[in-house]
C-alpha positions in Angstrom: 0.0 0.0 0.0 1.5 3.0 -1.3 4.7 1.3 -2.4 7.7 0.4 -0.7 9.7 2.7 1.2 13.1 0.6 0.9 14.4 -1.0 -2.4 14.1 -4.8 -2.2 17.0 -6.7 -2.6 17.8 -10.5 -3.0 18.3 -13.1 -0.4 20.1 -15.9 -1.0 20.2 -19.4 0.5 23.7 -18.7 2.5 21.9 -15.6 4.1 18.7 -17.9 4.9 21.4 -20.4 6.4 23.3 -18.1 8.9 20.1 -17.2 10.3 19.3 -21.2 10.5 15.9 -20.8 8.7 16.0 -24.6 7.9 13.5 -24.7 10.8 11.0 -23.3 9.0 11.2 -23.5 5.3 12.5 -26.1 2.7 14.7 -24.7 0.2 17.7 -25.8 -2.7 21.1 -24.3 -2.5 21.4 -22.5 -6.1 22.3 -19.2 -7.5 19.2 -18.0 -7.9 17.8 -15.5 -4.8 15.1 -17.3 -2.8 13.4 -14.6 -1.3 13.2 -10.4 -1.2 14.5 -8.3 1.8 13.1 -4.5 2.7 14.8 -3.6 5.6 14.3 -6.7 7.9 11.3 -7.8 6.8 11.7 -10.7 3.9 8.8 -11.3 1.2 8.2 -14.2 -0.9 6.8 -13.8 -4.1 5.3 -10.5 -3.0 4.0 -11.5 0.6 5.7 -11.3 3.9 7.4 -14.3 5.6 9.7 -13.7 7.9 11.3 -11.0 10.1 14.6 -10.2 11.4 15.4 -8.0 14.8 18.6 -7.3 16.4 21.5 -8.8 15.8 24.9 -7.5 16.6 28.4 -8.4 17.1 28.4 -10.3 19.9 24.3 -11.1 19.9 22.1 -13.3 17.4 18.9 -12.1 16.0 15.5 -12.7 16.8 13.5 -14.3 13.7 10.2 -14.2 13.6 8.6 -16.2 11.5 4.8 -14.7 9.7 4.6 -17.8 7.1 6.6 -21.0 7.9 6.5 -24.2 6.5 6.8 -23.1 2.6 8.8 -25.0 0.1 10.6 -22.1 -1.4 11.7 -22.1 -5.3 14.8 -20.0 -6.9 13.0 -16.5 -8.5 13.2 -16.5 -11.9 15.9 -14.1 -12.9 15.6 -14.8 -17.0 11.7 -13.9 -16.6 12.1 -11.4 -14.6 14.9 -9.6 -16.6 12.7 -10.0 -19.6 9.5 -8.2 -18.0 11.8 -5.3 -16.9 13.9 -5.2 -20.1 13.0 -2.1 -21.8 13.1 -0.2 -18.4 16.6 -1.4 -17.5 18.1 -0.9 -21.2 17.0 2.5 -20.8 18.6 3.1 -16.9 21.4 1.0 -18.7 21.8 3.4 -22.3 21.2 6.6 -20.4 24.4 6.0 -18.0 26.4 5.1 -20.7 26.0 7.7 -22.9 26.2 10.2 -19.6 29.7 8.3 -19.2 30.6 8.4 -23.3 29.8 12.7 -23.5 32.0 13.2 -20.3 35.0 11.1 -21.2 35.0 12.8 -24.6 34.8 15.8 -23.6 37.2 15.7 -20.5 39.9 14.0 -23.3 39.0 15.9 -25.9 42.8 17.9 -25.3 44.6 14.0 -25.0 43.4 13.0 -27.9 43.2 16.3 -29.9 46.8 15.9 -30.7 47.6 17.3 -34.7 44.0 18.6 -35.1 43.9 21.3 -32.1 47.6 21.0 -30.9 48.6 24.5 -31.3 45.5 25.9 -29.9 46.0 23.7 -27.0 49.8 24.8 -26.9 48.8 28.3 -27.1 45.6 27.8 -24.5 48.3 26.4 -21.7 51.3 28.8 -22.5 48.8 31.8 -21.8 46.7 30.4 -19.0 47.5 32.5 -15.9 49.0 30.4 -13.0 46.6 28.6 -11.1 44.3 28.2 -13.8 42.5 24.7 -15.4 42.7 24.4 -18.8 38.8 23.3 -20.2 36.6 22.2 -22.8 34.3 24.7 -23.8 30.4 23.4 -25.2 31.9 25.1 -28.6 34.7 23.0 -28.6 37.3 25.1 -28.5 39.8 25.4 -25.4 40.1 28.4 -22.7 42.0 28.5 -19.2 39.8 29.2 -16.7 40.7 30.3 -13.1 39.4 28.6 -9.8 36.8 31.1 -8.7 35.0 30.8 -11.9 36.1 26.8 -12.7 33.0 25.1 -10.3 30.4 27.7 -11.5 31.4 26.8 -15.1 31.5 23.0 -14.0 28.2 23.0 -12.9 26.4 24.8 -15.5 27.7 22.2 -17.8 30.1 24.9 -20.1 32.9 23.6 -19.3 35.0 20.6 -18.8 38.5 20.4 -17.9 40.7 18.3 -19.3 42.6 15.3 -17.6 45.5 13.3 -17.9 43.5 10.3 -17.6 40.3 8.5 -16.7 40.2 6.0 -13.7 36.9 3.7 -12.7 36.9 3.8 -9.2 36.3 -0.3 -8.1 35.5 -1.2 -4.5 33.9 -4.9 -5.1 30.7 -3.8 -3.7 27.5 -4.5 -6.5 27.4 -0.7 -7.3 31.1 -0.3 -8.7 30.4 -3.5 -10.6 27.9 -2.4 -12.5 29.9 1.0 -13.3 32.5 -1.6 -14.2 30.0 -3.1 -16.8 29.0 -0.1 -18.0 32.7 1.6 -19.0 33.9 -1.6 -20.3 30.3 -1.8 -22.8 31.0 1.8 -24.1 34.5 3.0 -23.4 37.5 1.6 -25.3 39.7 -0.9 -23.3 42.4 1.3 -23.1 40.9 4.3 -22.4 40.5 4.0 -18.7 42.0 2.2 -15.8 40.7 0.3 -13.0 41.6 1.2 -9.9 41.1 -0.5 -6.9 41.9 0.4 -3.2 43.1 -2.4 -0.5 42.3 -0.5 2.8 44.2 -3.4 4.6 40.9 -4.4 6.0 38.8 -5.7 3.0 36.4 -8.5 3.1 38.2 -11.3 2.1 35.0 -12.2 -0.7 36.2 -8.4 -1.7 39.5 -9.3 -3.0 38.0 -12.5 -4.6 35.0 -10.5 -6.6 38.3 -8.7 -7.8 40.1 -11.3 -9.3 36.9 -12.7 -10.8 36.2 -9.4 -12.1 40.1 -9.3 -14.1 39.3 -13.0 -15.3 35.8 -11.3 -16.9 37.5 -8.4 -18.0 41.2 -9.4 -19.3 41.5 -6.4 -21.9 41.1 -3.8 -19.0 43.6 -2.0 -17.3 44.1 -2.8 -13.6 46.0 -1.2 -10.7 45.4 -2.1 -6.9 46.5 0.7 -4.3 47.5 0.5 -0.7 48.6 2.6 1.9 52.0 3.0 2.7 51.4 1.5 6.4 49.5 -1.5 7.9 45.8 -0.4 8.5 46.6 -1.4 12.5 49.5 0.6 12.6 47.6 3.8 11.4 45.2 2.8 14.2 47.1 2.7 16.6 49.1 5.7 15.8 45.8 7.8 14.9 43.1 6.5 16.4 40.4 4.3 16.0 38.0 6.1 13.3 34.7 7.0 14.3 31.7 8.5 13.0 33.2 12.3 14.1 36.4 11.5 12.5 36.4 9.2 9.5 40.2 9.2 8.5 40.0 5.9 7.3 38.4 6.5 4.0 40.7 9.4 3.0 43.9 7.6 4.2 43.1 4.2 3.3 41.4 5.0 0.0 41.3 8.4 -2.0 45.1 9.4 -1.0 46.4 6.5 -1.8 44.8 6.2 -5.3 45.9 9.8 -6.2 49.1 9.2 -5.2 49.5 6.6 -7.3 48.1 9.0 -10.1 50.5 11.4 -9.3 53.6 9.4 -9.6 56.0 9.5 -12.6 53.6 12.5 -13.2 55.8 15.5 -11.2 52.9 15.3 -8.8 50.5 17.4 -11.3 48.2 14.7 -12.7 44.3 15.4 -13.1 41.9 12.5 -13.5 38.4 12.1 -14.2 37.3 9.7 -12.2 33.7 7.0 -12.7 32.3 5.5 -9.6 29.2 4.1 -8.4 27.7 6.7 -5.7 24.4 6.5 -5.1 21.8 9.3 -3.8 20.0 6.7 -1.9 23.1 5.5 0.2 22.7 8.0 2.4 21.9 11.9 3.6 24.9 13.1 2.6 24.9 11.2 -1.0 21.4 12.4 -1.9 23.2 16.0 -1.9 25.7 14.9 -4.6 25.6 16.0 -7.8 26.9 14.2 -11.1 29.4 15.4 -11.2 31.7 16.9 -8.7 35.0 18.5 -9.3 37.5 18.7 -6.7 35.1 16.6 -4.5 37.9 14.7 -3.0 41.1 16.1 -4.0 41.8 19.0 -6.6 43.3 16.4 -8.9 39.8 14.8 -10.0 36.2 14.9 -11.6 34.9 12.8 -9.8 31.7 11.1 -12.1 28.9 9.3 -10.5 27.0 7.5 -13.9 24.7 5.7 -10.7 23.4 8.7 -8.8 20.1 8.1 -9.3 19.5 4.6 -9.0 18.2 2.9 -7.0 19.5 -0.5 -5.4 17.0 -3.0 -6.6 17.6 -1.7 -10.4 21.4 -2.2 -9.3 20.7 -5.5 -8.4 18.2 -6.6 -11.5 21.2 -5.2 -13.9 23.8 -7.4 -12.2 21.7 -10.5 -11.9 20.1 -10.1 -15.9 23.8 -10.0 -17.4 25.1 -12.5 -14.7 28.0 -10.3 -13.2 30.1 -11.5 -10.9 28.4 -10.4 -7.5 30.7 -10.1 -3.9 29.4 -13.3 -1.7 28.9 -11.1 1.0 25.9 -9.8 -0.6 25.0 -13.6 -0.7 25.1 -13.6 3.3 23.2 -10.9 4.0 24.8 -7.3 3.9 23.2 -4.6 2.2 26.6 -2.7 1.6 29.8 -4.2 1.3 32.9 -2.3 2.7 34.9 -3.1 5.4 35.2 -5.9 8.1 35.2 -2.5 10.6 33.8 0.4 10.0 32.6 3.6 12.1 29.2 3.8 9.9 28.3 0.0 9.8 24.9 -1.7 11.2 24.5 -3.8 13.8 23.4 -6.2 11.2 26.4 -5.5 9.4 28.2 -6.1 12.4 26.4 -9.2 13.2 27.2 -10.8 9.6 30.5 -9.7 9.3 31.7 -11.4 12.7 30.1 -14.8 11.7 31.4 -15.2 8.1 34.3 -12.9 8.5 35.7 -13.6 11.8 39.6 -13.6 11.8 39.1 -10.5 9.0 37.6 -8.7 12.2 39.5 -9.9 15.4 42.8 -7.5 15.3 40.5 -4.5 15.2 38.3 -6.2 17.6 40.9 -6.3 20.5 42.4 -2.6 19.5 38.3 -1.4 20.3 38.3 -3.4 23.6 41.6 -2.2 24.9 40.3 1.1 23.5 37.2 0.8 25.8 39.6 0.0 28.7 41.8 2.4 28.2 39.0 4.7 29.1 38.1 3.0 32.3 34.9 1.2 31.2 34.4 -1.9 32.9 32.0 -4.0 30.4 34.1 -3.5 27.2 32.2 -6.0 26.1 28.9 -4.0 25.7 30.7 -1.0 24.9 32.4 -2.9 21.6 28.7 -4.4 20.9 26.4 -1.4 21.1 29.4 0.7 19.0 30.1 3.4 21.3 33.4 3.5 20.2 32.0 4.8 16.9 31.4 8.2 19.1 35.0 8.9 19.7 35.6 12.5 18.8 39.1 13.1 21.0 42.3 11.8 21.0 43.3 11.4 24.3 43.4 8.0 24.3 45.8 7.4 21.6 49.0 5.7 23.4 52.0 7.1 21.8 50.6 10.5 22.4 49.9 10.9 25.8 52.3 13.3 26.3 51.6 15.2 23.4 50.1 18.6 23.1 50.0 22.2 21.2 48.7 24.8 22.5 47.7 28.2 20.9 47.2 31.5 22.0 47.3 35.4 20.6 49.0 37.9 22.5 49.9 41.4 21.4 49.2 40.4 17.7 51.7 37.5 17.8 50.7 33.9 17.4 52.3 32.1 20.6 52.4 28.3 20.4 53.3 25.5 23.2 54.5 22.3 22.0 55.6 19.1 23.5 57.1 15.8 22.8 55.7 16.5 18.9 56.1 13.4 16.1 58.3 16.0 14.3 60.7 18.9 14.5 58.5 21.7 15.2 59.7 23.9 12.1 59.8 20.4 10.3 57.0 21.6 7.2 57.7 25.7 8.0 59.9 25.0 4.2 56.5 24.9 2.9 55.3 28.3 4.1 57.8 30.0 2.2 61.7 30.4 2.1 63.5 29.8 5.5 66.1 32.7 6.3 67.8 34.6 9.0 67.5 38.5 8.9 69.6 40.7 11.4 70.0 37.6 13.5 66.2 36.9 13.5 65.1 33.5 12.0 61.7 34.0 10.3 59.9 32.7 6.7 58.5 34.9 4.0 54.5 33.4 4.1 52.8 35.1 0.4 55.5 38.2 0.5 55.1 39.0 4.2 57.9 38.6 6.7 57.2 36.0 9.9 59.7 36.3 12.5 59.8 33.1 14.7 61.6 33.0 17.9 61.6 29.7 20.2 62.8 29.2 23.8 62.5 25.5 25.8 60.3 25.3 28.8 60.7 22.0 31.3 59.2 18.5 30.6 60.4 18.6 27.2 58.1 21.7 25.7 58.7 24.5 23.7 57.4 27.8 22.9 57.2 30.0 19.6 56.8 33.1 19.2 55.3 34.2 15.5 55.4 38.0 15.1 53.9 39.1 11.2 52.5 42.7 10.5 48.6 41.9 10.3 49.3 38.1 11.2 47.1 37.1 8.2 49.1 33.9 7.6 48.6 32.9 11.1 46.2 30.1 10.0 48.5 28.3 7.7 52.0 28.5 10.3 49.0 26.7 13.0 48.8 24.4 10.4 52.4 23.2 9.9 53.0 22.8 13.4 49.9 20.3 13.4 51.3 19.0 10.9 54.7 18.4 12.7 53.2 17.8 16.1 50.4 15.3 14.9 52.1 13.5 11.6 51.7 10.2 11.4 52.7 9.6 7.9 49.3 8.6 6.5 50.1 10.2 3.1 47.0 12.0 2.6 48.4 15.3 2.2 50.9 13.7 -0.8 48.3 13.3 -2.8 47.8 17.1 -2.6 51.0 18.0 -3.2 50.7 19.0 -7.3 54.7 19.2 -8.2 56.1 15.7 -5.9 57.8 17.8 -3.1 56.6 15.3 -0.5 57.0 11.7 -0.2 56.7 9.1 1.9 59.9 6.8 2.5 61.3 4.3 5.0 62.8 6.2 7.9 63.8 5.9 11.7 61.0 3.9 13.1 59.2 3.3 9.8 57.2 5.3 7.3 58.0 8.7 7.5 57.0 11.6 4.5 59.7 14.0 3.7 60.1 17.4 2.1 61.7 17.8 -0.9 62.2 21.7 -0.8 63.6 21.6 -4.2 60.5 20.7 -5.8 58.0 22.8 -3.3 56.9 26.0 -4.5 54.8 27.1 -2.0 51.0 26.3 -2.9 49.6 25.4 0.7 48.0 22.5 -0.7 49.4 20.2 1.6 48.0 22.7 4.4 44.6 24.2 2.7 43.4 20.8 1.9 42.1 20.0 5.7 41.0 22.2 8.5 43.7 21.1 10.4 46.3 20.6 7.6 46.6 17.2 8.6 44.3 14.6 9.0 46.2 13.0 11.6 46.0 16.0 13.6 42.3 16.3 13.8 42.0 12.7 14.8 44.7 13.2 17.8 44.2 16.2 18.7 43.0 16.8 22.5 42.0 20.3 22.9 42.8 22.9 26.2 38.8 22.0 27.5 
């Protein structure tokens, strides 16, 4: 009555075994989905059977059972497809020829070569620095500047033009179809797969992969991974929670643009496909199509999917018999990782079953992460996911110890820092050009003269002293010494970094990212790019309150 509010989705025999519903119904183990799923409630052939509550980590689900003793038979997925045919080839030839217009037009410069390349020549000697070099709807090329560049974006006049095009893979049934879709329309060297191992992927994640490059053997593959062990960055950062989300940014985006950037000078643009959906969530449903700069300044980032919804997602991947993840098959609605700060209960629940020795590592680091904060059930705490709430850093073991301080006094910027991860003038290179004048050290921040003066205080502190005329710049020298206090070599900011000036390498104790001041010319990306200039920092900090 009056529709459903949730999109259906399949349910296969392996979910209909972990919750032991053998009791109740008879039913074959075959490809084919058995029964439908909104929510928790489960439907066979259009009428309600079965529901599901709770369910967590630690605690089974309640099933309660509205129709039992039914002999259930596989849905028909050839019928099906062929009643919904002409719906889904539209969904299907709309998003490719959204993806076909785009990647023409965001190439158009690439592949120009003879037939525009002294326009194009001419377009990039002139453009003013900072600017994007674009596609405009006439065809011809212009240099736009970045206060105009997301208007023009938006309004569809203009599309800039990248040094290659990436389709963004994460193994869940939404980046598969994209897969499809690029591989149906775009030619097999025209893009690249990319595909991020956060460290803590599903195991049936890295498996859909290699199905996918045994379905796919003319496309381009690359896999990505961070620098570090995911538990190192955990332990060195935090466990991610709702409030701060590192793990995405670190674990994913940055290290896929890093990869871009290399053998590049750092200065690659990319427009990038993947399979974001409004109805994920709140935030999503305020996406548009396309987004530039949504996650780095390096990318368009593309979204063919935005509007559908996950039943048509799942009718497309079960009508041209894709490869689909088997966690799907178990009973998740999304697939990400065996953790994460955003997951359900349910989630939860499935995840420790199947997935078990994917989960336990992180499972002790949030139980000794509940004790480290005195509660005595850590148990419960883990279960109910209150450590998904964490929005402070003061429980992060190797900064204990560690803290900067800020205050303004007689328009200087005064700054008390202890036991920091880094030399405290460690990333002041990138402000500007370090110097001594009249025996004062200081750095020249956008043509304006910072003197910085530091003195040691007990217990292993310091304190600086930044005097500027107008102290405009303040922001961005608060930022490098987060940077140096807090840095925990994640490699997020790398990815900023448009000319290669910072990279990570082995060092004393590990990972460490270094400063190449030969190759930094001063942008502030690698500070701009995040409130705190690092995202480390954020996690870890613990503020004066």
């Amino acid at each position: 009555e009056g529709g459903l509010k949730v999109s259906p989705r399949p349910v296969f025999f392996e979910e209909l075994d972990l919750l032991r519903a053998g009791r109740w119904f008879a039913y074959p183990r075959c490809e084919a989905p058995l029964l439908w799923a909104c929510g928790r409630r489960y439907f066979y052939r259009g009428e309600p059977v079965m529901r599901v509550e709770g369910g967590s980590l630690y605690r089974d689900p309640t099933v309660r059972i509205l129709r039992g003793g039914l002999t259930l038979a596989p849905t028909d997925v050839e019928g099906m497809a062929a009643r919904n045919r002409a719906a889904l080839d539209a969904l299907a030839e709309e998003a490719m020829g959204f993806i076909s217009t785009l990647w023409a037009n965001a190439t158009a410069a690439e592949r120009a070569r003879g037939v525009h390349a002294a326009e194009l020549t001419a377009c990039r000697r002139g453009a003013p620095r900072g600017s994007t070099v674009v596609r405009l709807g006439c065809g011809s090329f212009d240099a736009v500047l970045p206060a105009e560049l997301q208007d023009a974006v938006a309004r569809g006049e203009a599309v800039p033009q990248v040094d290659t095009v990436l389709c963004s893979f994460s193994a869940g049934k939404d980046s598969m179809v994209l897969l499809d879709l690029c591989a149906r329309v775009l030619p097999p060297d025209a893009f690249t797969v990319v595909y991020a191992d956060t460290g803590y992927e599903l195991p049936s994640s890295m498996e859909s992969f290699e199905r996918v490059k045994a379905k796919y053997p003319a496309l381009r593959y690359v896999t990505v991974r961070n620098a570090q062990r995911v538990e190192a960055l955990w332990d060195a950062m935090g466990i991610p929670s709702q409030r701060m989300r590192w793990c995405c940014t670190v674990q994913k985006t940055a290290p896929i643009y890093r990869a871009l950037a290399a053998g590049r000078g750092g200065g690659a643009f990319a427009l990038t496909f993947e399979g974001t959906r409004a109805a994920e969530s709140a935030r999503r449903s305020g996406y548009g199509r396309v987004g530039l700069s949504a996650k780095t300044w390096r990318s368009i980032n593309a979204r063919p999917l935005l509007r559908w919804r996950a039943a048509e997602v799942y009718l497309y991947l079960l009508a041209r018999g894709l490869p689909l993840n088997a966690a799907y098959r178990c009973g998740l609605a999304r697939v990400g990782c065996a953790v994460c700060p955003h997951a359900t209960q349910w989630s939860e629940f499935v995840v420790s079953r199947v997935y078990r020795a994917k989960m336990q590592p992180f499972e002790a680091r949030l139980r000794a992460y509940a004790a480290a904060g005195g509660v005595e059930d850590a148990a419960r705490y883990v279960d109910e996911g209150k450590w998904k709430l964490r929005c402070t850093g003061d429980r992060i073991a190797p900064l204990r110890d560690t803290y900067l301080l800020f205050t303004r006094r007689d328009g200087a910027l005064r700054a008390e820092v202890a036991n920091g991860r880094l030399p405290w003038d460690y990333f002041f290179g990138v402000l500007g050009r370090m110097r001594t004048v009249d025996g004062a050290r200081g750095v020249m921040i956008n043509g304006s003269w910072h003197a910085v003066a530091s003195r040691r205080l007990g217990g292993g502190a310091q304190e600086l002293t930044v005097t500027a005329a107008g102290g405009r710049a303040y922001p961005l020298v608060q930022r490098a010494l987060y940077k140096a206090t807090y840095c925990a070599a994640c490699g997020a900011c790398v990815a900023e970094c448009p000319t290669g000036a910072l990279r990570l390498g082995e060092g004393a104790g590990g990972v460490r990212l270094g400063v190449d001041a030969a190759r930094c010319v001063h942008c502030h990306r690698c500070l701009t790019f995040h409130a705190y200039g690092c995202v480390a920092a954020e996690s870890a900090h613990v503020s004066a309150a």
